[in-house]
N, C-alpha and C positions, 0 to 999 in steps of 0.2 A: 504493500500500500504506500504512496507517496505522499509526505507527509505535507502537510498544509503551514503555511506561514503569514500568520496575519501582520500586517503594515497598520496600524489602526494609530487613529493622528486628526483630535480634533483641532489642531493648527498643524495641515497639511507639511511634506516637506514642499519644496519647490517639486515642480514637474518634471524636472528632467531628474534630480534628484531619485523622486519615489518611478520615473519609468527606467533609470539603470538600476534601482534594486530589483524589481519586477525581474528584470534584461537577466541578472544576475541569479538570483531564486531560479529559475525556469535554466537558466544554461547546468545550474547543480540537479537537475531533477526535481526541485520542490515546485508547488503549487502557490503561489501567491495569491493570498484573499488582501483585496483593499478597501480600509474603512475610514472614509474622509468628513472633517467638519459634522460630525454627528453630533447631535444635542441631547438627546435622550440616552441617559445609560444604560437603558434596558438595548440597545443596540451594539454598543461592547459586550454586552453579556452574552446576547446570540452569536456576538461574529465569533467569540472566542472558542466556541462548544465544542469544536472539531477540530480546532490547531494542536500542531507539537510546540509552534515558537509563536512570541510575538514579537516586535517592534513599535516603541512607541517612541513621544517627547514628552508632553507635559502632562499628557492622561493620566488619569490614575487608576491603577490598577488595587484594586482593593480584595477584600477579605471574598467579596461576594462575586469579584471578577476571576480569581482565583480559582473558586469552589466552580466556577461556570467550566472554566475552562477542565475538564475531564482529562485530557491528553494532553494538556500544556507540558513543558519541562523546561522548556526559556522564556527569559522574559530579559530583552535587552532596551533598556533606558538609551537613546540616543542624545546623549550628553553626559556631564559629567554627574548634576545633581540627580538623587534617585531616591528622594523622600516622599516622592509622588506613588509609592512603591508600596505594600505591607510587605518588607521584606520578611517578617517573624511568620506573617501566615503562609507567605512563599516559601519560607527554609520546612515549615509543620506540612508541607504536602509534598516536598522532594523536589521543589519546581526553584533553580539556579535564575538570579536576576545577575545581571552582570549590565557595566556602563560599558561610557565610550570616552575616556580621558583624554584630554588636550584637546579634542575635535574644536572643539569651543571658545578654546582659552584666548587666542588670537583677536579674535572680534570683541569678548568680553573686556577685555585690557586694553583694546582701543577705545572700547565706550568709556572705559573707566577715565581715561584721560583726557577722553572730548570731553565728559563732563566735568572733568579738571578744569580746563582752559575754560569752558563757560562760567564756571562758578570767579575764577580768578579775574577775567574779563565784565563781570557784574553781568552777565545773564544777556550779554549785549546789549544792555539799556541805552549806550553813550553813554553810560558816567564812565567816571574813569577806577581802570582797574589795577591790575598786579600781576608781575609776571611770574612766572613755574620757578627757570632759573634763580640758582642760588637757595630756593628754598626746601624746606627739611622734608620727606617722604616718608611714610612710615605704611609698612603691607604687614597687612595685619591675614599673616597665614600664608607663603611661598613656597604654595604648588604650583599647580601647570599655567595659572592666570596668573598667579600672584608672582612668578618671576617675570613671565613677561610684562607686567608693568613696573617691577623695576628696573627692565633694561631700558624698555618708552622714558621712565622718568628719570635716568641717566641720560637719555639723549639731551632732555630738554637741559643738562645741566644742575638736576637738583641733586640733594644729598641723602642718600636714600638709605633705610632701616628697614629689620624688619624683625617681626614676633611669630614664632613658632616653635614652641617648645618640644615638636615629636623629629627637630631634623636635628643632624648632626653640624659640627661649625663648617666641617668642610664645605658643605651645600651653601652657607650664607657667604666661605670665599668664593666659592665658584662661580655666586652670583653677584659678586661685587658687592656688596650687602653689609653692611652692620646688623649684630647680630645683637636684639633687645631680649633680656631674659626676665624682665616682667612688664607684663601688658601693658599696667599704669604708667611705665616710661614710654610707651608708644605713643600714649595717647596724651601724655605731658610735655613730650618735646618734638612734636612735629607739627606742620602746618599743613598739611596732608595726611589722612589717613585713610586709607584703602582694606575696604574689607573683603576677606573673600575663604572666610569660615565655612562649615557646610553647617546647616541645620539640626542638628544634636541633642539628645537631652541634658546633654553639659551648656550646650550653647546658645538653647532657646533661650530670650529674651536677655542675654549675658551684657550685649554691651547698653547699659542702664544709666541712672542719674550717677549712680556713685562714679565710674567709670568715664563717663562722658563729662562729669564736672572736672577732670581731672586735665582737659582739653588746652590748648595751649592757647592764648589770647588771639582770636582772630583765625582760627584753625578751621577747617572744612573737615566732614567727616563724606567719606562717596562709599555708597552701597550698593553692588551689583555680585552679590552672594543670593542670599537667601531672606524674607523680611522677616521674618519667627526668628531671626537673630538680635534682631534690634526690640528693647523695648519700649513701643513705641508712645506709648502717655510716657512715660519719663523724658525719652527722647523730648517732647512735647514743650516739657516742665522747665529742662534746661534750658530750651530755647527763650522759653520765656523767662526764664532768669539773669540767660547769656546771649545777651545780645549781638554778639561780636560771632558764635558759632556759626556755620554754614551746612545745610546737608543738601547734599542730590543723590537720588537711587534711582534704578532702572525699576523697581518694586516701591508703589506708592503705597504710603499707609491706608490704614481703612479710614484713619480720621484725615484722608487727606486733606479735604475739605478745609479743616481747621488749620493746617499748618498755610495754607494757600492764604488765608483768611488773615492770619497774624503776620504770617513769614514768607508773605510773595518774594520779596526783594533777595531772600536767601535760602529759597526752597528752589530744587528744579526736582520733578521727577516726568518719568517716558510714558506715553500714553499707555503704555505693556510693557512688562518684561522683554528684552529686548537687545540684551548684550549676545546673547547668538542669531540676531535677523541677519544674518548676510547670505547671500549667496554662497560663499564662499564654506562659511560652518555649515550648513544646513545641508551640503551636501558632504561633505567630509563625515559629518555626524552619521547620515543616514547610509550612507556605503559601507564606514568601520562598524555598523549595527548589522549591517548583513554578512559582513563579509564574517563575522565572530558566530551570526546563526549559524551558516551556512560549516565554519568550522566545528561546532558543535554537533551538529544533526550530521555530517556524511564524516567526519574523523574523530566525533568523541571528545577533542578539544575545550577547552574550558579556560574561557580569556576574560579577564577584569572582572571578577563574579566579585559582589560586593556582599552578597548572605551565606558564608562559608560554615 
């Protein structure tokens, strides 16, 4: 029997993207099912019934998509976040979720920095603004995005730091990097901070009043991680405390509204999530999600599984 591979993606890949996986599935033997821009989840729950693999981006595959899927045994996240995932009820039925690291990071580290230069530049208002050069960087977590914006923000001349306590120092020479060994110094001497933590039960809601008070006079914090990282009435609180702070995220709060309301002039955030829109990720993403199916279902292979 030939085994079935669902594409299921209510934020499509690009077209040419999702017809070279298709191109790709079919040249291995499998059977490609495509489920686009669905609204109702009772329709990931049929398409799943009969697959061995899926392929998704931002879906969420839950306890009850899970149980649908009968013959599932992959489930590959096309990017690198995979909280959108139950991975505990995926590991309780034998079904391996696995990412797609770096595909993403590229595009993400570039938004990170355009939103740099917009926030330094006052949002394009014509006031006048400040330049990147000469001032202090701090990446808050230097992995696959988080060094590529510290090499972006060595180009522009800044001086760049960073916090991660699970790497060794070699990784922070390698990346040219100072290496901060507590947080509070990250977020005390930089005029940049860049986050790019994954969403954790260590990490929800972590970076708070206590932590963001600790901010350095006139400091921007940019977020294109995860929002469940940031706590966002605290977040809130300090602004309205600290006038001088600055935030933009690709991920708007729920109370955006209200920070728009108080904090136009130093709020920016992207109509969507939006540090992997490019062309460029979108298809990198959804190729290494196939091409890791396709190793898994005809050689048994087992690449980037993140519920081990």
């Amino acid at each position: 029997m030939v085994d079935k591979v669902l594409i299921a993606t209510e934020k499509p890949f690009a077209e040419s993207a999702r017809n070279s996986m298709v191109k790709m599935f079919q040249e291995a033997g499998l059977e490609p099912v495509v489920l686009e821009k669905y609204t109702d989840p009772k329709d990931l729950l049929a398409a799943v019934a009969d697959v061995s693999a899926m392929v998704i981006r931002s879906d969420k595959v839950t306890k009850d998509v899970l149980e649908a899927g009968k013959n599932l045994k992959l489930v590959v996240r096309a990017g690198a976040g995979y909280d959108n995932v139950d991975c505990a009820s995926a590991k309780a039925r034998n079904v391996i979720v696995e990412n797609t690291p770096g595909q993403n990071a590229n595009a993400v580290a570039e938004l990170t920095i355009g939103m740099m230069v917009m926030i330094a530049r006052a949002k394009y208002s014509g006031k006048s603004g400040t330049e990147l050069k000469g001032k202090r960087l701090g990446v808050h977590a230097l992995g696959n995005i988080g060094t590529i914006v510290a090499s972006l923000g060595r180009a522009f001349g800044m001086d760049v730091c960073a916090f991660d306590p699970f790497l060794d120092q070699c990784v922070f020479d390698e990346c040219c990097v100072g290496c901060i060994t507590k947080i509070e110094d990250l977020y005390s001497t930089c005029d940049y901070v860049s986050v790019h933590i994954p969403a954790t039960p260590e990490t929800i809601k972590s970076i708070n009043y206590a932590l963001l008070s600790k901010m350095k006079k006139g400091a921007a914090l940019i977020n294109t991680a995860r929002a469940e990282v940031i706590h966002e009435e605290e977040l809130l609180k300090i602004m309205e405390d600290r006038p001088d702070i600055k935030y933009a995220s690709d991920i708007a709060p729920k109370n955006s509204a209200a920070f728009m309301e108080k904090f136009a002039d130093r709020v920016f955030f992207t109509p969507k999530k939006m540090g992997a829109q490019t062309a460029e990720a979108n298809t990198n993403a959804g190729l290494a999600a196939a091409r890791q199916i396709i190793a898994y279902l005809k050689e048994g292979k087992v690449l980037n599984q993140v519920n081990p």
